[in-house]
N, C-alpha and C positions, 0 to 999 in steps of 0.2 A: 363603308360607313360615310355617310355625306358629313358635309362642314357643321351644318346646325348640332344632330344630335354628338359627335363631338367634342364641339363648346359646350353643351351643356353636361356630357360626360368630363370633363376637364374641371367646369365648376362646381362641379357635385365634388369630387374627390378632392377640391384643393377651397374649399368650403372650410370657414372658421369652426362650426359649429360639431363637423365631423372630427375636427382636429383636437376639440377638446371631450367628444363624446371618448374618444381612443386615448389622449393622455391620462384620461379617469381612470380607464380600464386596465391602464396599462399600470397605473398607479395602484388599484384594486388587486390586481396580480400579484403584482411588487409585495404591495401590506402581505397578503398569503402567503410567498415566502420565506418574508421573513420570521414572519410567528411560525412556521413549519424548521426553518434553520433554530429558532430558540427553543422550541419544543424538543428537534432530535437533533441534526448536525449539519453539518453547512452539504456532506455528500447527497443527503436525504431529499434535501429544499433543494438541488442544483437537478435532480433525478425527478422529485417533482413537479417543479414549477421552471427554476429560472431554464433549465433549457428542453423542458416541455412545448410540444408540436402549439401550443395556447402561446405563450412568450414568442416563441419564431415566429408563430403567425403576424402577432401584435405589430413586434420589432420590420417585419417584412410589410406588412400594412402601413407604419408610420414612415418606412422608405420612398411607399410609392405617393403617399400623400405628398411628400415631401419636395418629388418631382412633381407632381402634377401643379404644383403651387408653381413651381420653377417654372414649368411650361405654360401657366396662365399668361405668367408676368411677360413672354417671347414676345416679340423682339424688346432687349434687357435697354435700359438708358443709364447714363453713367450714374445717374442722383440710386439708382438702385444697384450698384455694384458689391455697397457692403451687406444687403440684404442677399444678394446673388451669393455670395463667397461664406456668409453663413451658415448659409441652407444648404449647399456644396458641402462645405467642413459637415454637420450633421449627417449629411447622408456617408460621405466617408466614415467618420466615426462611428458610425453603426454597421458599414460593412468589415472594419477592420472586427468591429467588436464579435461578427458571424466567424470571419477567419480565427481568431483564437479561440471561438466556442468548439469550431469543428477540428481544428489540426493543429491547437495546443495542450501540450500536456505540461502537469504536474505531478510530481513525482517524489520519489527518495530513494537515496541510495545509503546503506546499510555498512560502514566496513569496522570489523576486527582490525585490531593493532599489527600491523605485517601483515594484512589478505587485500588481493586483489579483487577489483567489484567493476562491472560494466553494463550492467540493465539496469534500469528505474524499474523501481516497482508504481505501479499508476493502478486508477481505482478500478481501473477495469476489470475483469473477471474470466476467469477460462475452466473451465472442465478438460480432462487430459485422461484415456486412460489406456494402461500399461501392461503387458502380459511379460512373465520371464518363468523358463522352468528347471533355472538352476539359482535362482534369488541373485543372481549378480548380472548377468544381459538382459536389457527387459527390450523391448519391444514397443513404440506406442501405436495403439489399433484405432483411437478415437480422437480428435480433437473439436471441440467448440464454444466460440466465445460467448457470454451468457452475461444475462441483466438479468436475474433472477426477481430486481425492485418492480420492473416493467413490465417482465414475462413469469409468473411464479408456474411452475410446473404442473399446478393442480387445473391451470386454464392450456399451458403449452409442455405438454408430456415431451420429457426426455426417455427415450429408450434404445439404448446401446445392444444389439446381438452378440450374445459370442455361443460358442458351440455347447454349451454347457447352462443356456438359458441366457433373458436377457439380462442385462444389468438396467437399473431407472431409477432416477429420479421422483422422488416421490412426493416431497413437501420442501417447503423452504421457509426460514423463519430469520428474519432481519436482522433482530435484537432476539441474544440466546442467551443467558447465561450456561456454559457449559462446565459441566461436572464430569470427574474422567475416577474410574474402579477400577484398580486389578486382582484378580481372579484367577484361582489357579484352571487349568485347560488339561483334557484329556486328551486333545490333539497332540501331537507330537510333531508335528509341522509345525507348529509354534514356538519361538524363544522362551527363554528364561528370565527372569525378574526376580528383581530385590528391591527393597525397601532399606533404605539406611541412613544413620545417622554419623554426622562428622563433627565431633565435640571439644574443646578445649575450655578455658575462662573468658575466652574473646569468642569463641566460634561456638554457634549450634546451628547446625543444616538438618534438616530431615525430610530424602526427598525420594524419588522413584527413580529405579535406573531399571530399563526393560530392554531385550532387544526385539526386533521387528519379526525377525526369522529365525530357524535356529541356525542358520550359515553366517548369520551377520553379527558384530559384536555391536557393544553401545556404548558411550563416553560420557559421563557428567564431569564436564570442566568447572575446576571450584577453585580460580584464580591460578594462582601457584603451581595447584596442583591439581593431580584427576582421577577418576574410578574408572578403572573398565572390566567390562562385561565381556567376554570371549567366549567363542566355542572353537579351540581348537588352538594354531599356532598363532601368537603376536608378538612383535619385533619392540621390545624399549625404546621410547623417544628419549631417552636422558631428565626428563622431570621430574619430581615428585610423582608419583603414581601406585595405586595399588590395581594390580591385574585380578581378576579373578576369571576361574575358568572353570567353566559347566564338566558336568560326570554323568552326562547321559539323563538317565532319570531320577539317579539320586540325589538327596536333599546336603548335600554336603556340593561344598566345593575345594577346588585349590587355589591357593592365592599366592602372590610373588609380593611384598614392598619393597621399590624403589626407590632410591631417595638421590636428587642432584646433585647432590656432594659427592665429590671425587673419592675415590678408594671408600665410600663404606658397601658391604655388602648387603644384596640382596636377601630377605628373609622371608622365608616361605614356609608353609605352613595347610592346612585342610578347617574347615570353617563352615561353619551351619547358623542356620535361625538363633540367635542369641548370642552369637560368637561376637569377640571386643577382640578389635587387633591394635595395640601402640606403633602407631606409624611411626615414630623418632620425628617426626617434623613438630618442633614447636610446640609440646606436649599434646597434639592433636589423639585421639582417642578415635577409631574408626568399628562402628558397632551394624551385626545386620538384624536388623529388626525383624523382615520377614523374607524368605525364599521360594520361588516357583521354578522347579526344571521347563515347566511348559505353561505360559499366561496368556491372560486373556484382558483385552482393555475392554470395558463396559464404557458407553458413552451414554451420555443423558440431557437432556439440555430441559432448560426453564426459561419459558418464553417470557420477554419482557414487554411491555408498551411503550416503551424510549430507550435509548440509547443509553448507557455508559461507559464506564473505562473497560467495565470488565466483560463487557457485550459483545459478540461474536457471530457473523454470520454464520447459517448453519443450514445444510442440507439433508436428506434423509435418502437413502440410498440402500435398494435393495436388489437383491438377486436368489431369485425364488422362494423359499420361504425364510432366508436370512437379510435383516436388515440394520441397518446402525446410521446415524446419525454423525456427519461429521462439519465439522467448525471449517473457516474461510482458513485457506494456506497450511491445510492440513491433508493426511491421505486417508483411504480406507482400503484396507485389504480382503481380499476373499480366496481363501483356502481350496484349492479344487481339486483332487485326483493329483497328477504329479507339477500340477503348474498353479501359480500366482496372479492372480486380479488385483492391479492397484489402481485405485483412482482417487483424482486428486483435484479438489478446488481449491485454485489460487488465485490471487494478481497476478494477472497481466508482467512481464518483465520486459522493459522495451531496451533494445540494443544500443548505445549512444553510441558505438564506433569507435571507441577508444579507450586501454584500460587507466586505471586508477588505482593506487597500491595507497596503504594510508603507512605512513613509516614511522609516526609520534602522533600524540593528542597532549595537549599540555591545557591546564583548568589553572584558573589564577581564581585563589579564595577571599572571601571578604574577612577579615583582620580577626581573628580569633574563634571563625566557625568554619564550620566544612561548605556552607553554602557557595555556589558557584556566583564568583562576579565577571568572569569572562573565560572564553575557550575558544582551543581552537586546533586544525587539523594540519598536519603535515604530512601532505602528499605530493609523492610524485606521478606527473602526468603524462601518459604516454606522448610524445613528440613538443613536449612541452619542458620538460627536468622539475626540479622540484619548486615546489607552488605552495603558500601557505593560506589556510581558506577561514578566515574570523570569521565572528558577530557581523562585523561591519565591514567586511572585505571579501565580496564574492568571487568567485571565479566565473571567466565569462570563454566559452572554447564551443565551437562547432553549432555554434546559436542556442549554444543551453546555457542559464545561467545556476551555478553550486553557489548554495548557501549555508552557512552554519548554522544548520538546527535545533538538534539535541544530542543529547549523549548517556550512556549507559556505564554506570559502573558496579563492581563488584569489592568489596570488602575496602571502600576508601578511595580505590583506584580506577581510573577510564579503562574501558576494556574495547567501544563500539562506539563509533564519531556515526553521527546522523548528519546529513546532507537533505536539504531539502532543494530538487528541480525545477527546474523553470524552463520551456522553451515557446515562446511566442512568436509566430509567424505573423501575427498582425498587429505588431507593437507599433510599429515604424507608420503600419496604413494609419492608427486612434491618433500617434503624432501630427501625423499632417491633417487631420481632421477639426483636431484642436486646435491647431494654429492659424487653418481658417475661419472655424468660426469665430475664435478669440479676435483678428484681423478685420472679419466682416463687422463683431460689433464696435470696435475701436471708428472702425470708416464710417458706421454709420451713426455713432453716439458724440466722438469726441471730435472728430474732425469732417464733421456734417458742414459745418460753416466755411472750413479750409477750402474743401472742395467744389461745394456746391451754393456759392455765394446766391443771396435773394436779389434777386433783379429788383434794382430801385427804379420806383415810378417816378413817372414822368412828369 
């Protein structure tokens, strides 16, 4: 390329008028995502627009204008240093800002009072799927990570082989309301299910307790205390608990109550659809409203046009002439001859390399109601000892920063401390970016006289 054409490639691209035709546009974008963030949610607006191949372009075009401007002005004079050191800081600040678009995550992490947690769950998305054919070693045969908002399967087909036809992918729906049935099953490879209710003058629960398989039991934790579902042998943890345990295919079962108090005895007993058993806890009242030796979950889902709380990604997933519909971070099973099909769409879980046990949550109330005025977690951190993580006191270890989010309780009391992630790789690049151009405009606004005194005539 000779010198002339160039110069005029150099003033083309570092040209005022191109510079404001791209901050328009770039402003026009902007407006789009955020009436797309107010409309569904800030994942929606970041998946369509803010880090849409339209934004990178933009952001990457205003980089190079940026130099091209820089390289007009070559060889730089001192009276142009705070202009130089501006436009430097700008272009930094927009590469730091690429750096945490591509290789920063946010996250959360999730813990029970005494459990241990060390993946972030982040917005990403994975398909996983499982074979086992004793329902306890499973096997994974599939894995792939998926943006179902960007690639919906009805334009990019998933389909999974296995020897017994394929598994696929069929449709995907954003925003679902999901609705879940159970149903009694003729299959006998399937679990058992109840429906019950746990009553006192403080307490009414009324909810489903199923298991997955019939090898596998199931647990409804209800504070205190817990229900379980069994087929075959289970060992007392010392709680409050009522066991119950399958009889093949009759409609009855046997039950054990447990109760944490030292020296009372366990009371057991045989129990069916409309059976009322007096736990002894607290005049609690334990009733089964209805029973299945062998169930069946029906899913259904109601698509929405926006987001809300109770909205759910949801997939549709089928395998030969059988298909079902399942929600984000949930599984779907398929019954085959003597083995098991499980798959599973979830979040993404990223490893942070070190664990995290939460050991207390303590909630400080506002003066005469239950309403929370502040909280906060007590954990201990692996190679760290114990750490107390507030509202206002993050924890900062291995370039992630823990914050206190939210929290979950059950009958009054914290049961689940929410952590909300942070890890930024290009924090430190937008710092120094800022500090240039904040620098460039000081030299060249407030100390323009300082420096660059007007030569008095003669």
């Amino acid at each position: 390329m000779s010198r002339i054409p160039l110069k005029k490639f150099i003033k083309f691209f570092s040209s005022l008028k191109l510079a404001v035709v791209l901050i328009l546009s770039l402003g026009a974008v902007t407006s789009v995502g955020t009436i797309i963030e107010a409309k569904y949610n800030t994942m929606t607006a970041q998946k369509w627009v803010y880090h849409s191949p339209i934004m990178l372009g933009l952001l990457a075009l205003l980089m190079f204008i940026l130099s091209m401007v820089l390289l007009d002005r070559y060889p730089w004079k001192r009276q142009q240093s705070g202009f130089v050191l501006a436009h430097i800081g700008l272009i930094t600040l927009l590469l730091g800002s690429y750096v945490t678009m591509q290789w920063g995550i946010d996250g959360s992490l999730a813990f029970p009072i005494g459990e241990v947690a060390r993946k972030v769950v982040i917005d990403e998305t994975e398909i996983n799927l499982w074979s086992s054919f004793d329902g306890d070693r499973y096997t994974r045969l599939y894995h792939k990570d998926v943006d179902f908002f960007l690639k919906r399967p009805s334009k990019y087909p998933i389909s999974i082989a296995t020897p017994v036809g394929n598994i696929k992918i069929d449709d995907f729906v954003p925003y679902a309301f999901v609705e879940r049935k159970f149903v009694g099953s003729k299959d006998r490879k399937k679990g058992a299910g109840l429906r019950f209710q746990m009553q006192n003058q403080f307490v009414n629960v009324i909810d489903w307790l199923a298991q997955r398989d019939d090898s596998k039991g199931a647990i409804a934790p209800l504070g205190p205390a817990q229900i379980v579902l069994v087929t075959g042998f289970y060992k007392p943890t010392g709680k409050n608990e009522i066991v119950l345990e399958t009889n093949g295919d009759k409609e009855s079962l046997k039950y054990t109550v447990y109760s944490s108090k030292v020296g009372v005895s366990p009371k057991r007993g045989v129990a069916r659809a409309g059976s009322e058993i007096d736990t002894g806890w607290m005049g609690l009242k334990f009733r089964i409203l209805n029973y299945f030796p062998h169930i069946d979950e029906e899913v259904t889902i109601r698509p929405l046009k926006y987001p809300t709380e109770l909205t759910r990604q949801a997939i549709k997933v089928s395998l030969n002439d059988r298909s079902q519909w399942v929600e984000l971070n949930n599984v779907v099973r398929f019954f085959v001859e003597n083995q098991v099909y499980v798959l599973e769409y979830v979040n993404k879980g990223l490893d942070i390399g070190f664990d995290m046990r939460l050991t207390d949550f303590t909630v400080g109330r506002y003066q005469g109601t239950m309403r929370a005025a502040s909280y906060q977690s007590e954990m201990d951190v692996e190679g760290q000892g114990k750490v107390t993580i507030a509202m206002n006191e993050p924890l900062t270890k291995n370039g992630y920063t823990f914050y206190q989010a939210s929290f979950q309780e059950e009958n009054g009391k914290p049961v689940l401390s929410i952590l909300s992630v942070n890890r930024d790789p290009g924090r430190w690049i937008k710092y120094l970016g800022s500090l240039l151009v904040v620098l460039g405009i000081i030299i060249m606004f407030y100390f323009k006289d300082y420096y660059f005194p007007k030569k008095e005539s003669a």
